[in-house]
Short mmCIF file of the C-alpha atoms (twelve columns), coordinates in Angstrom:
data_MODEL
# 
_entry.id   MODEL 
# 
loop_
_atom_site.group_PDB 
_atom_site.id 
_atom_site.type_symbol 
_atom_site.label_atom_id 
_atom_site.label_alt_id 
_atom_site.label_comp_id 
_atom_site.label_asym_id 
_atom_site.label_seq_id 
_atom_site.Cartn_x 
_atom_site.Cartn_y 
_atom_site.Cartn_z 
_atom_site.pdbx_PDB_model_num 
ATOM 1   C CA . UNK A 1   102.049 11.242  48.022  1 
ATOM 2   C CA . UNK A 2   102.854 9.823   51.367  1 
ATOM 3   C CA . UNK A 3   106.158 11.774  51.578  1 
ATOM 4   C CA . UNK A 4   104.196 15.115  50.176  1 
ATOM 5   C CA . UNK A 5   101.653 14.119  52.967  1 
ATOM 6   C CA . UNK A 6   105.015 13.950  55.735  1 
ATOM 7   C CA . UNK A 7   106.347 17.248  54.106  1 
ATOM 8   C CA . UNK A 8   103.033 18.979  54.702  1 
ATOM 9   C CA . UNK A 9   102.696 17.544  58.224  1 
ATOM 10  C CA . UNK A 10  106.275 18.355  58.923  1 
ATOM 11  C CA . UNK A 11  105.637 21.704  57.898  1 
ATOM 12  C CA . UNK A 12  102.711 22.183  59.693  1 
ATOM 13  C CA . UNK A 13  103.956 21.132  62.568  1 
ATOM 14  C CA . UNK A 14  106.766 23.137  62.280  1 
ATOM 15  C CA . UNK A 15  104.886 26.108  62.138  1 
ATOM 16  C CA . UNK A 16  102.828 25.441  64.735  1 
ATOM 17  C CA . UNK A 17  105.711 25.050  66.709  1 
ATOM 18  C CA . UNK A 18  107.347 28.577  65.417  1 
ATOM 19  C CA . UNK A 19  103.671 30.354  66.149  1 
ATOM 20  C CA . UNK A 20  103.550 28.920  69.977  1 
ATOM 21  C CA . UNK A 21  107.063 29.412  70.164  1 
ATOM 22  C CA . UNK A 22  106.883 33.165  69.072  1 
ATOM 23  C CA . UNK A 23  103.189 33.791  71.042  1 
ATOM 24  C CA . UNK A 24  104.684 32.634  74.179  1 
ATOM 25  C CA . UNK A 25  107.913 34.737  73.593  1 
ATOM 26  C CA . UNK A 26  105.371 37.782  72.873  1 
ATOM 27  C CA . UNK A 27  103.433 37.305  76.104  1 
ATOM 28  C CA . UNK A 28  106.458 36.721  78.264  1 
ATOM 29  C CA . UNK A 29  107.978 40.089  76.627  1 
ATOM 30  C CA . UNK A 30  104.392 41.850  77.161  1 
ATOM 31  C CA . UNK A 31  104.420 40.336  80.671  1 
ATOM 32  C CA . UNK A 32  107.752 42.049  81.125  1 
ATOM 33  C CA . UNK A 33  106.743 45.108  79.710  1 
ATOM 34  C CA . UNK A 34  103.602 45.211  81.746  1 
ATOM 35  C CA . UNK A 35  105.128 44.763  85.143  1 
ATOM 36  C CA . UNK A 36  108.107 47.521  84.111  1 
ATOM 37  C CA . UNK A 37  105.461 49.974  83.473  1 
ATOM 38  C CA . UNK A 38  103.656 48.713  86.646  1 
ATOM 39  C CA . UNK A 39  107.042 49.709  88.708  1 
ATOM 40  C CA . UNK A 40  107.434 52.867  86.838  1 
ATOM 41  C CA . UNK A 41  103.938 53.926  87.854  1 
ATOM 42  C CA . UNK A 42  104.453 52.418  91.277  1 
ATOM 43  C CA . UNK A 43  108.093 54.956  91.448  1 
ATOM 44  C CA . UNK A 44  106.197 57.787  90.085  1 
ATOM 45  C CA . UNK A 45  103.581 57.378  92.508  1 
ATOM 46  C CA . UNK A 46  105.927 57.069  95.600  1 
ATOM 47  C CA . UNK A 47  107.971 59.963  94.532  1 
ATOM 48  C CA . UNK A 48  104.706 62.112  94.087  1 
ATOM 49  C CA . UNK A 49  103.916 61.151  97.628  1 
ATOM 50  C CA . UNK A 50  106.999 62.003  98.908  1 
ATOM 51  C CA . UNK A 51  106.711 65.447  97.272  1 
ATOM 52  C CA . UNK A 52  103.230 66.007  98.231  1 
ATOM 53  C CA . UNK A 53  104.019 65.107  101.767 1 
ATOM 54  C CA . UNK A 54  107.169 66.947  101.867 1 
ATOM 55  C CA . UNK A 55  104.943 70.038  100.241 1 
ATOM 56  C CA . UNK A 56  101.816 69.695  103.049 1 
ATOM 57  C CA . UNK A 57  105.133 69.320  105.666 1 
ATOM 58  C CA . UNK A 58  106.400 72.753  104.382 1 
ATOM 59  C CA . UNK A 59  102.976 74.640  104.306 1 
ATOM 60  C CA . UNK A 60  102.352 73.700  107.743 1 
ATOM 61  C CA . UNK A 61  105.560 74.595  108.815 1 
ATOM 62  C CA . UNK A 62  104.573 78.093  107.381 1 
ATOM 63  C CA . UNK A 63  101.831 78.080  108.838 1 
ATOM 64  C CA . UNK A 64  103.157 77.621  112.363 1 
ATOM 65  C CA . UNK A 65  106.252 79.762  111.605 1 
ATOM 66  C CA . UNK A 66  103.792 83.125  110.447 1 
ATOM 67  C CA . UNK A 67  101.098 81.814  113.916 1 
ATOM 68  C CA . UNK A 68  104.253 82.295  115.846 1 
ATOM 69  C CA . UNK A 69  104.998 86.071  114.435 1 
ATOM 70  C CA . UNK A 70  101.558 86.576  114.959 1 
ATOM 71  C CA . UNK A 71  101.588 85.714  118.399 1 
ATOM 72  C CA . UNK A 72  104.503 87.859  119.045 1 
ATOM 73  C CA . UNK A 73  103.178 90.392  117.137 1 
ATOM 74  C CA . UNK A 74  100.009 90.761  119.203 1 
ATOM 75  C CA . UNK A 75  102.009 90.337  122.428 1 
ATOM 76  C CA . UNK A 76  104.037 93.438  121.391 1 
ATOM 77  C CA . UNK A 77  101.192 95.113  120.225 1 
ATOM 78  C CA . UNK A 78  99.350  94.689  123.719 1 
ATOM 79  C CA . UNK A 79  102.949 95.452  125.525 1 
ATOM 80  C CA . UNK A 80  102.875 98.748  123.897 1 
ATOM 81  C CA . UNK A 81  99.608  99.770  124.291 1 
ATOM 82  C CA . UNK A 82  99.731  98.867  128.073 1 
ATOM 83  C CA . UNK A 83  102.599 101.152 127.898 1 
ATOM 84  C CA . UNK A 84  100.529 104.019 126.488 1 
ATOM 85  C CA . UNK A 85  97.655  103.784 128.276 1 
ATOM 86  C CA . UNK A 86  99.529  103.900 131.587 1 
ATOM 87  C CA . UNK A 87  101.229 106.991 130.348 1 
ATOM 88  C CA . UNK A 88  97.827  108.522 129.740 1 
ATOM 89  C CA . UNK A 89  96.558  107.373 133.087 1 
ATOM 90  C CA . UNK A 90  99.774  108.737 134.814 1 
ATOM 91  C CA . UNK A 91  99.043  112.312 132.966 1 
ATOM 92  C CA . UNK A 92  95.449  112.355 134.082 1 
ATOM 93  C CA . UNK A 93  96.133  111.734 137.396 1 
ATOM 94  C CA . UNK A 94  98.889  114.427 137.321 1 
ATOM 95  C CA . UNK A 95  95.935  116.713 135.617 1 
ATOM 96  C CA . UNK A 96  93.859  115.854 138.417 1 
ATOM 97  C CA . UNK A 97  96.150  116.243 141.080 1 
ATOM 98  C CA . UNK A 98  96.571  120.023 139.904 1 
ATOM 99  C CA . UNK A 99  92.655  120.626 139.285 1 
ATOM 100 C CA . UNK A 100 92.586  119.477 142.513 1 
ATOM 101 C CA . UNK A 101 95.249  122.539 143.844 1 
ATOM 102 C CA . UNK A 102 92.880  124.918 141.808 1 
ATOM 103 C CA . UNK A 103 89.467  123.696 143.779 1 
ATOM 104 C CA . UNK A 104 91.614  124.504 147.537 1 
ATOM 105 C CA . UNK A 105 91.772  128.333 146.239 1 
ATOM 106 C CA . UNK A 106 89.260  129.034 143.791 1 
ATOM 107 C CA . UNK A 107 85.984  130.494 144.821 1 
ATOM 108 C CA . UNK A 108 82.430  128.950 144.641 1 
ATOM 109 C CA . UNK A 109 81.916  129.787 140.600 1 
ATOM 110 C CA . UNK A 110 85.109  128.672 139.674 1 
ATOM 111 C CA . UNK A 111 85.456  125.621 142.160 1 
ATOM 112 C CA . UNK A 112 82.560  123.826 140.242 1 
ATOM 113 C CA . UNK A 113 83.720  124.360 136.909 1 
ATOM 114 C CA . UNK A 114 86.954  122.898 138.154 1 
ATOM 115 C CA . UNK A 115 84.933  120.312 140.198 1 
ATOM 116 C CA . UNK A 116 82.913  119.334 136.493 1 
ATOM 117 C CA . UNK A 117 86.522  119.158 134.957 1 
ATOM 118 C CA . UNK A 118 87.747  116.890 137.858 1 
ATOM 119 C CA . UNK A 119 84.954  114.461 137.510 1 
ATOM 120 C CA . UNK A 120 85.549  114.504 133.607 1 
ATOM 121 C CA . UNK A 121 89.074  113.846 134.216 1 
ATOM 122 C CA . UNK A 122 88.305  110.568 136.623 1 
ATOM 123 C CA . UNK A 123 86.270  109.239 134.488 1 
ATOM 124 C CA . UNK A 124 88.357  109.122 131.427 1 
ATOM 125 C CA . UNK A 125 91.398  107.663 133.878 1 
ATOM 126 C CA . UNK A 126 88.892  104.926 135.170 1 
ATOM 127 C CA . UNK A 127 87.716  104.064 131.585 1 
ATOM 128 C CA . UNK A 128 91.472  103.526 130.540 1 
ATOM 129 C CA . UNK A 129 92.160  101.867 133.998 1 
ATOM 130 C CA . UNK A 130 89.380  99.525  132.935 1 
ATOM 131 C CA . UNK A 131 90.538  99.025  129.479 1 
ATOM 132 C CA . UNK A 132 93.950  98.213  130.720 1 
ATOM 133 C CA . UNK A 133 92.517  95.441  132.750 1 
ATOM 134 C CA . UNK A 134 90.799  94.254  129.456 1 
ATOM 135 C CA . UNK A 135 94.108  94.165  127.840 1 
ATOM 136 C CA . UNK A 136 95.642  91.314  130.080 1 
ATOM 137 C CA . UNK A 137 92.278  89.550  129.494 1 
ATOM 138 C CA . UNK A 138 91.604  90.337  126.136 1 
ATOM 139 C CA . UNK A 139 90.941  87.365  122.928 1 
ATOM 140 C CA . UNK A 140 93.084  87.698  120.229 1 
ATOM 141 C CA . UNK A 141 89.702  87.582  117.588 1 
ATOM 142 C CA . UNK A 142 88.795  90.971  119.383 1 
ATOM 143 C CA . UNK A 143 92.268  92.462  119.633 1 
ATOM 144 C CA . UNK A 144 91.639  94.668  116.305 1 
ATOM 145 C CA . UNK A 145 88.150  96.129  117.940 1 
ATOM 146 C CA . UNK A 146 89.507  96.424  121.105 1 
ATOM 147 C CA . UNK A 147 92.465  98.572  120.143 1 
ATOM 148 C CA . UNK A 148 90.647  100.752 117.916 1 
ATOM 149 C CA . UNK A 149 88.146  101.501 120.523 1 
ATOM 150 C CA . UNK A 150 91.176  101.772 123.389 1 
ATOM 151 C CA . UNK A 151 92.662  104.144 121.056 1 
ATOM 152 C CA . UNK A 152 89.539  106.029 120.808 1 
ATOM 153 C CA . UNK A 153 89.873  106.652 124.413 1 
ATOM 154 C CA . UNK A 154 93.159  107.706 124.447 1 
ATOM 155 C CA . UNK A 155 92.436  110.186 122.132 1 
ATOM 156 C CA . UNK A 156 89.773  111.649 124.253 1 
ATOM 157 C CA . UNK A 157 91.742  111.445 127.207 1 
ATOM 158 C CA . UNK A 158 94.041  113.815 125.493 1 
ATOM 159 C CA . UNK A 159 91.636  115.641 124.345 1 
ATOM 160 C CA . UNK A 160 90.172  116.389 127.904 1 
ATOM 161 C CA . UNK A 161 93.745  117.020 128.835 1 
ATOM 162 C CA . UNK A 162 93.932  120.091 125.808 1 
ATOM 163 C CA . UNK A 163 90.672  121.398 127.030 1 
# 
């Protein structure tokens, strides 16, 4: 009985031994495990950092690259319509310079209807003379407004040329 008793003990303590033995194995393995997967997440998220950040770097390189073509856009823009408002000016003052030759020969009647057409004429080339003073002082946020209302008076300042 005493060397059942040993066996029994023997093999208890043996497999004690084999469980703490294998637990310990398993929780250095899932320790391992753990702190791979805590390195893969910790790769993952640097390399979706990098992306987003290389992403936001891109989109606000766009963003400067298309506020640059705007800016030169609206600089043309205003070069050219500086351009054709001085034209218009130039032809209204060459209109008025030859109303002018008609009011030294016409007669009374006719030297106030040319007089009216004079005055017409002056104030359309001082409303564009004003306008193109606007231009070189003009905010971008009004450009649209602005032109469309400068174009406006370029169109009646040919008009009033026609009539």
């Amino acid at each position: 009985m005493k060397k059942q008793a040993m066996y029994w003990l023997g093999m208890g303590l043996l497999s004690c031994s084999l469980l703490i033995n294998c637990t310990a194995k398993d929780k250095h393995k899932a320790a391992e495990d753990a702190q791979e997967a805590q390195d893969k997440v910790e790769r993952a998220t640097d390399r979706a950092a990098d992306k987003t950040k290389k992403a936001f770097d891109d989109v606000a390189t766009d963003v400067k690259d298309a506020g640059q073509e705007t800016k030169e856009d609206w600089q043309r823009e205003r070069s050219e319509l500086s351009v054709k408002v001085e034209d218009q000016k130039l032809a209204l003052q060459k209109e008025i310079d030859r109303v002018d030759g008609k009011i030294k020969v016409a007669k009374d009647k006719e030297k106030i209807r040319w007089q009216e057409r004079k005055a017409k004429l002056e104030v359309k080339r001082d409303e564009l003379d004003a306008s193109l003073k606007k231009i070189q002082n003009n905010a971008k946020e009004d450009w649209k407004e602005f032109k469309r209302d400068l174009n406006r008076k370029v169109d009646e300042a040919q008009k009033s040329l026609q009539d």
